[in-house]
N, C-alpha and C positions, 0 to 999 in steps of 0.2 A: 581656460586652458590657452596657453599663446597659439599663435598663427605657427605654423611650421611651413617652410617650402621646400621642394623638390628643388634641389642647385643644378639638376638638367637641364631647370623649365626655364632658368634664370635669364633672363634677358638684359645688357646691359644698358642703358637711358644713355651713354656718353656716346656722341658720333663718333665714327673711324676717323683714325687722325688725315687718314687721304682725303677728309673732306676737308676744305680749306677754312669753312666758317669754324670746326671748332678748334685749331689753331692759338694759342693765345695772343694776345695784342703784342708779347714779346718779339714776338716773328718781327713788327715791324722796326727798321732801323729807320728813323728819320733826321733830315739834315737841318739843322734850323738853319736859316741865314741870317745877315748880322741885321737883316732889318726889323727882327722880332727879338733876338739879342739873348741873352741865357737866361733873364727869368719867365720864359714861358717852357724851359727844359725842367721845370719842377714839376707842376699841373701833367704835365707829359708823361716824366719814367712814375707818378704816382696813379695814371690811371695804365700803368703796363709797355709805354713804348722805350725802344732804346733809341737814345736820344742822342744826337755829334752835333756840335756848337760850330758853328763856322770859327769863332775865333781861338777854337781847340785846332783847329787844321792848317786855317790862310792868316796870314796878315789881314788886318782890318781894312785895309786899303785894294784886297787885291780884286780885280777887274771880275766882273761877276762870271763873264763867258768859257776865265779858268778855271774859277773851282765849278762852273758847270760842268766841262770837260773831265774835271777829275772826281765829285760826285758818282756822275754818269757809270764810270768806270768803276766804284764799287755796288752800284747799283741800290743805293740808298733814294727813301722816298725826301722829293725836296719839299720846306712849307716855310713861304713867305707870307709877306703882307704888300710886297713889293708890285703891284702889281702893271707894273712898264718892262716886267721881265718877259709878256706875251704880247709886245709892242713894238719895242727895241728891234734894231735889224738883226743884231750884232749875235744878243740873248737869246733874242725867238730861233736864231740858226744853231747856235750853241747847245740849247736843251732839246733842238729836234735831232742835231746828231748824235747826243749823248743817248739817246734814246730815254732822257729822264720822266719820272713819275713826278708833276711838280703841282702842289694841294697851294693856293693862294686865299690868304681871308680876306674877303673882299668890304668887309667895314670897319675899315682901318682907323675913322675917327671915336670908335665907341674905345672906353676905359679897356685898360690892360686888363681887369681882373675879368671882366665879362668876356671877354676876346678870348682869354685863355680856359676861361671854363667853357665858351662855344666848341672851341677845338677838342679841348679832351673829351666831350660829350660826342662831337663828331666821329673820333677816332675808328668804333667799328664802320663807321660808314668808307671811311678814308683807305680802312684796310682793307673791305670788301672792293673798294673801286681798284686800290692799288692789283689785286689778285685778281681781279677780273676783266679789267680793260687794259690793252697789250700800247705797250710805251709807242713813243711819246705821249702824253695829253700832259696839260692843264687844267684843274679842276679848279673848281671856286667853293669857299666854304664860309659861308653867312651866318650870321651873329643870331638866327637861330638853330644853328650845326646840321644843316640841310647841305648837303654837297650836291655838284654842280661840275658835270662835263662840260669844259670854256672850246678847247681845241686838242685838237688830236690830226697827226699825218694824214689821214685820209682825207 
């Protein structure tokens, strides 16, 4: 005889969406900049993120601390490979007053395809840090998709 149950007793297994882990990866908009360039915008909207190509917005030429500034402004998370953008005087003032989220992979000489499967393996980590640690930081995100608080305001 089948199992039968009572749909009173029923409990649902999926968290409230007010919790933020079960959110889908879509939540997240992220910004590539032109130092990782569009083919790592594939790996990316295929493990769930939305993805903006810097050179869908700026000119390829344009001064990093603008389109920080206008990033900031829509409040998209940034992911370089650039990693002189928490160096720079000019940058490091530019993404602390944007108040930007910015994820940098910090091994920049290993193969494009390992780099870009670190990141999309990374992404719940990146999401969680994005949703839980309050702007500005800098994270670091290593070629085993371990993330990494670099700097933060405080």
């Amino acid at each position: 005889m089948p199992k039968t149950t009572d749909d009173s007793k029923l409990r649902s297994k999926k968290r409230s969406d007010a919790n933020s882990s079960s959110r889908p990866l879509e939540a997240l908009e992220i910004f590539v900049d032109r130092s990782l360039g569009k083919k790592i915008a594939l790996p990316l909207t295929e493990a769930g993120a939305v993805v903006h190509l810097h050179d869908d917005h700026f000119a390829q030429n344009t001064e990093d601390q603008i389109w920080l500034t206008e990033v900031g402004k829509l409040g998209w998370i940034v992911l370089t490979k650039d990693q002189w953008i928490r160096r720079r005087p000019i940058e490091r003032d530019a993404f602390l007053s944007a108040g930007l989220k910015v994820f940098c992979f910090m091994s920049a000489s290993i193969p494009f395809s390992e780099m870009a499967d670190a990141i999309a393996v990374a992404l719940p980590k990146i999401k969680n840090l994005a949703e839980t640690e309050p702007p500005p930081f800098i994270a670091g995100i290593y070629k085993d998709s371990s993330v990494k608080l670099l700097i933060t305001r405080q």
